[in-house]
N, C-alpha and C positions, 0 to 999 in steps of 0.2 A: 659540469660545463667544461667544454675545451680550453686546456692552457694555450694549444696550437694558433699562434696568429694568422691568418691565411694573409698572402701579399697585398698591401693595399686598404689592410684593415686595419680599427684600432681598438684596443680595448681599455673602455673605464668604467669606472664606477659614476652607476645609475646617476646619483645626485648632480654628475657634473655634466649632464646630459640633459636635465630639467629647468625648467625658467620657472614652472609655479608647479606647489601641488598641494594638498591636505585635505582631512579629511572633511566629513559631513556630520549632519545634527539634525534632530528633529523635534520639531517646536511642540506645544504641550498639547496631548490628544484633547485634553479637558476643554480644549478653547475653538471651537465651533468655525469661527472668524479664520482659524490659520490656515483652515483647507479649503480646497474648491476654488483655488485663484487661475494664474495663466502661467505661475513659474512651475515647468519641468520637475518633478522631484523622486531622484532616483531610488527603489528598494531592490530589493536580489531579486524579486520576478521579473524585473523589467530587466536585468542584464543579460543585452544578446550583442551578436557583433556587430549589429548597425545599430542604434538607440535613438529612433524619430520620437519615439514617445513614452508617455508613464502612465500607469491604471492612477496615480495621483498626483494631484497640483499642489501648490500652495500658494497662498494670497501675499501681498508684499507685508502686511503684515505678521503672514505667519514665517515669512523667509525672514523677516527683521531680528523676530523675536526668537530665534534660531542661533546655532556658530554654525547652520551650513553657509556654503560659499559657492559663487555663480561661475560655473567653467563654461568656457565659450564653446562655440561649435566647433567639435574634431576635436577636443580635449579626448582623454582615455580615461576609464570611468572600470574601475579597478577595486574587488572585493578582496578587504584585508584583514575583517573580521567576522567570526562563527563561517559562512560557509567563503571558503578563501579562493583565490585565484577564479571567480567569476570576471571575464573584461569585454569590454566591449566599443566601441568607438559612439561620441556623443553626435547626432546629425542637428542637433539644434543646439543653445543655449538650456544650462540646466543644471538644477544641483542634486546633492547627496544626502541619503542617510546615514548617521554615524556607523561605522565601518564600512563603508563605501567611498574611496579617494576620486579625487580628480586631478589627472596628468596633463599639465599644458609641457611638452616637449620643445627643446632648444631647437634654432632652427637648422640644427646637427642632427636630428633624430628624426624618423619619420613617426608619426603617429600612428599608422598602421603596421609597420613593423615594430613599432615596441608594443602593440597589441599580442602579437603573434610571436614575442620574446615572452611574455607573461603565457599565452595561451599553454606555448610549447614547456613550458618551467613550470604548471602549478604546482606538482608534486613538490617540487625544493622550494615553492612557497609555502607550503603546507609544512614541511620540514624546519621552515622559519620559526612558526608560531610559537608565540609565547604566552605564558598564563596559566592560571591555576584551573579556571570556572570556564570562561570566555576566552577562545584563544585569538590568537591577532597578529599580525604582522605591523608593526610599527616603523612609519614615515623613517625614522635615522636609520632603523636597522637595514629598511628597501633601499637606502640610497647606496648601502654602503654592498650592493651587488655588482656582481664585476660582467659588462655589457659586450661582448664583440658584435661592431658595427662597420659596415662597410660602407664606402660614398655615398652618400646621398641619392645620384640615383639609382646604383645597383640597389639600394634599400627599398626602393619606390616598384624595381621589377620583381624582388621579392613577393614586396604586399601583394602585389598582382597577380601572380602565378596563383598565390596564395589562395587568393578570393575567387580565382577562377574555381579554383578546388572548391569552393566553400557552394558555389552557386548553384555547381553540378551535384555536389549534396543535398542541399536545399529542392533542387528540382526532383530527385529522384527518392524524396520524404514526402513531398507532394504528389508524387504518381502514385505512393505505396495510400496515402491519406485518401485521395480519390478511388485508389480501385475497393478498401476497404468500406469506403461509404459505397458503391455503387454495390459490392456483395451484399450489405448488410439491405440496402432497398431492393433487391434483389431476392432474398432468402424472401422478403418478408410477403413481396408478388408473388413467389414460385410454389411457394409452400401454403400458401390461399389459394388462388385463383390458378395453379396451374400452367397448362401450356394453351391456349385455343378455346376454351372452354366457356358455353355461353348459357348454358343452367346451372345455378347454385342451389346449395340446401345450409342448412344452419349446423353451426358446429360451435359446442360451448364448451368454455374449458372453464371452470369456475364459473365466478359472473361474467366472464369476458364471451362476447360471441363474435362469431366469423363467419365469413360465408365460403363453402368451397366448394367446385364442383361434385355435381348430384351421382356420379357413377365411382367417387370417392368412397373406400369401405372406413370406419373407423374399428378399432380393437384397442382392446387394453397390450403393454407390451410386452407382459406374459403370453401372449399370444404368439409373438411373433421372435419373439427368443426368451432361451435359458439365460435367466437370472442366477449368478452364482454369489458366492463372498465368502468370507473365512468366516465359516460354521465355528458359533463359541472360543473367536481368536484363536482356539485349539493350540494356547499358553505362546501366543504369539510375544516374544519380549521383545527387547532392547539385545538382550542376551544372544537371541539368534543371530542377529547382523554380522556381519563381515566384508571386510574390505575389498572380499571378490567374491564369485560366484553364481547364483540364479538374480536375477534385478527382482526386489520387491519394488512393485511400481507404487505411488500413494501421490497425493494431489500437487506436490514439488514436481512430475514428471509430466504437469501438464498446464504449458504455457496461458498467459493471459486471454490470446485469441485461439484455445482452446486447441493446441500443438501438441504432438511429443515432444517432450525435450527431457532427454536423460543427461544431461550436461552434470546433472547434481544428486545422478542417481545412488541408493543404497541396494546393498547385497545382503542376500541371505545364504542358511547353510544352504548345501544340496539336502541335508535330512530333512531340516521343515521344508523346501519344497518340493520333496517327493511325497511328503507328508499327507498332501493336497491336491492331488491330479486334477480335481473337479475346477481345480480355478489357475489351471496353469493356462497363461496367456499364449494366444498363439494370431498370425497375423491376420487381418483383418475384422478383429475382436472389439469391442469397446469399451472402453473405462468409463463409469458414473463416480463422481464424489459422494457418499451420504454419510461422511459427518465432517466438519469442519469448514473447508470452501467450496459449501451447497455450491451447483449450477456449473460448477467444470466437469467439461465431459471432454475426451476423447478417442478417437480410432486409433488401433495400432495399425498404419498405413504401410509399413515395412520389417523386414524380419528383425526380431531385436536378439534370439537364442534362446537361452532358458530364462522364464520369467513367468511370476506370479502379482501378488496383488497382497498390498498389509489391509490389517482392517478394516481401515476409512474406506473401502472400494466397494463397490461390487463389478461386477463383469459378465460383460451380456456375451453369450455362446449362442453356435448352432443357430443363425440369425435368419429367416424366413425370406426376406426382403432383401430390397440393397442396400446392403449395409451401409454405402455411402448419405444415401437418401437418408436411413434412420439415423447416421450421425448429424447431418447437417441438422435434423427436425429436433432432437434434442438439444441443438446449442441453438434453437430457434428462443423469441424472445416468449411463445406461449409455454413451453416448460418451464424454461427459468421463472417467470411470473408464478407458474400453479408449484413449485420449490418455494419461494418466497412464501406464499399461503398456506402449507400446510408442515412445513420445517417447524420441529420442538421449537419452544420460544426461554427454554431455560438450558441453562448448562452450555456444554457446546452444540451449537445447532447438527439437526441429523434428522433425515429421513430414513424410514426403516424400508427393507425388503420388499414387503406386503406394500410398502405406500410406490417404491419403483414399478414393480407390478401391475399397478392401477393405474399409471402414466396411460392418456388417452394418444392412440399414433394415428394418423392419418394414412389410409394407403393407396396412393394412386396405380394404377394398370403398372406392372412391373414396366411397360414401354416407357412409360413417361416416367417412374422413375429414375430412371438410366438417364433420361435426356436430364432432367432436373441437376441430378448428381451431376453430371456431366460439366452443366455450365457451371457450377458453385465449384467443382476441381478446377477448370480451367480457372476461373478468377485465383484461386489460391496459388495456382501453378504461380499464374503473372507478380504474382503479390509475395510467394517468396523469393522468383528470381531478381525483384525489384530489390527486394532485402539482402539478396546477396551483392547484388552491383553496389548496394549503399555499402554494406561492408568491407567490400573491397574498393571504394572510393574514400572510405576513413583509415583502411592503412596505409592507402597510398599518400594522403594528407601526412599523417603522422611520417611517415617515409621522407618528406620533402620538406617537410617541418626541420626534420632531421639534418639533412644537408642543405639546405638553403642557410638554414640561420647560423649554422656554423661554418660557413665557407666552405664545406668538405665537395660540395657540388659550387661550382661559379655559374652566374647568367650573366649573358651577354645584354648589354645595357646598346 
């Protein structure tokens, strides 16, 4: 934190800046009677930056028979034990679980800028913590932090800037949450029922049946690409790896919603990956998981240079189809379901070769699946550049965070 005063400003230590604070306690789970009341009662899932509400109450009996304590509304509600520096501002009356404070602020302090003093510091709260087992930041030691605080209302224009930031985040986590529901009932239409189509015929993957249009081919997806993988790991070690070279891809190179992401990539020599021509990666290729995290599947959507594939993979070549089509149909929810059903049930889970193989594809008119692909990229299109605006809306937060609370930027009040 800054030694620098900026003009106008003062700094002291947190405690002489507080009128009430301490922590929380939670009455005995054994007693039926303490929960289910109308008081507010704070855990680390409910800490957000506004806090109208909690997934739990307590009864006045169960707050009695407690040491928590009832913080009024706009108190600061402040994690300072096991996971630390969660804060968030109270919109009601409400109390706390032990390690979870409540800040009632002098009326030198804004409540929401000492939210956004704690937000901007958790790491040196965390740095705080004390303890063998259970670490914690303890009420004396917090007060005894050193605060630079400006007027009262350049502190009020702060918060506000602040929260405009926050809003424009919050909105632009809500478009990414919408366009991904809208893909995901989307995938689930497109890959049924098609585009226009007003005759179906039945199509069963396991027990599960569907109906999809009648001029639909089904195949196995040996059919419609080479299946490859590292024949007998061919003494695949730890050994090979290096800290540059060909990428061996494996199921860390492919995100939750089923991305590239070499952000945490490993290398191999160039000898084991010439070792292997048959499964060197090349664009527009796809990766299957079949041992470990059954059901991720990705495309290689862009050139990545030399690259293969460790054991857990296999990798579909020479791909008959659109390959976009056959990607989105395997991260559809009928594969992952018939993975679920036929994945070894001992050891580490894994599907063999011969069982990717037998995956049932559906295949519409190469026309229509161009148009399918089509609309499933463009949502993803909209849905990373969403992700990118978001991340560039949280370094710009962090950026202002930066200079707002340390005087190093002034606003005009």
């Amino acid at each position: 934190m800054s030694e620098t005063i900026p003009e106008g400003w003062e700094k002291n230590e947190l405690r002489d800046l507080i009128s009430n604070w301490g922590d929380g306690g939670t009455p005995s789970r054994s007693k039926e009677e303490y929960f289910g009341g109308n008081i507010k009662w704070v855990v680390i899932n409910d800490i957000k930056f506004e806090i109208f509400d909690t997934k739990e109450h307590l009864t006045k009996l169960g707050f009695k028979n407690s040491s928590t304590k009832l913080w009024k509304k706009g108190s600061v509600i402040l994690s300072t034990g096991a996971s630390i520096g969660h804060v968030g501002i109270a919109r009601d009356e409400m109390c706390t679980k032990q390690g979870i404070i409540g800040i009632e602020p002098s009326s030198k302090l804004n409540n929401e800028f000492l939210a956004r003093f704690f937000e901007h510091n958790k790491s040196f709260l965390n740095r705080l913590a004390q303890g063998s087992t259970i670490k914690e930041v303890r009420i004396p030691l917090l007060g005894k932090i050193k605060i630079l605080t400006p007027p009262l209302p350049e502190q009020e224009k702060i918060a506000s800037i602040l929260s405009k930031t926050d809003e424009q985040i919050q909105l632009t986590k809500e478009i990414i949450e919408k366009t991904e529901e809208q893909k995901k009932g989307l995938m689930q239409q497109l890959l049924t029922k098609g585009i226009g189509h007003t005759e179906f015929k039945e199509f069963k993957i396991d027990a599960k049946k569907y109906l999809i249009p009648n001029n639909w081919e089904i195949k196995n997806l040996e059919d419609v690409a080479l299946i490859k993988g590292r024949v007998g790991w061919k003494g695949y070690t730890v050994e090979d790896l290096r800290t540059s070279g060909p990428l061996t891809l494996g199921a860390n190179n492919i995100s939750k919603k089923n991305k590239l992401d070499l952000k945490n990539s490993k290398f191999l020599s160039m000898e084991k990956y010439l070792e292997s021509p048959e499964i060197m990666v090349k664009e527009g290729e796809i990766l299957i998981v079949q041992r470990g995290s059954l059901g991720k599947v990705v495309i290689v959507d862009r050139p990545i240079g030399d690259a293969t594939i460790n054991p857990s993979m296999v990798l579909l070549k020479n791909i008959k189809m659109n390959n976009f089509f056959l990607y989105y149909y395997l991260c559809s929810e009928f594969i992952h379901r018939h993975i679920g059903n036929i994945q070894t049930q001992t050891g580490v889970p894994m599907i063999s070769q011969k069982q990717c193989k037998d995956f049932k594809i559906i295949i519409p008119t190469n026309t229509e699946q161009e148009k399918i692909a089509n609309v499933l990229l463009k949502l993803d299109f909209n849905i990373e550049k969403e992700k990118s605006q978001l991340q560039q809306l949280k370094y710009l937060k962090k950026g202002l965070m930066q200079d707002l609370l340390t005087g190093k930027v002034r606003v005009k009040v």
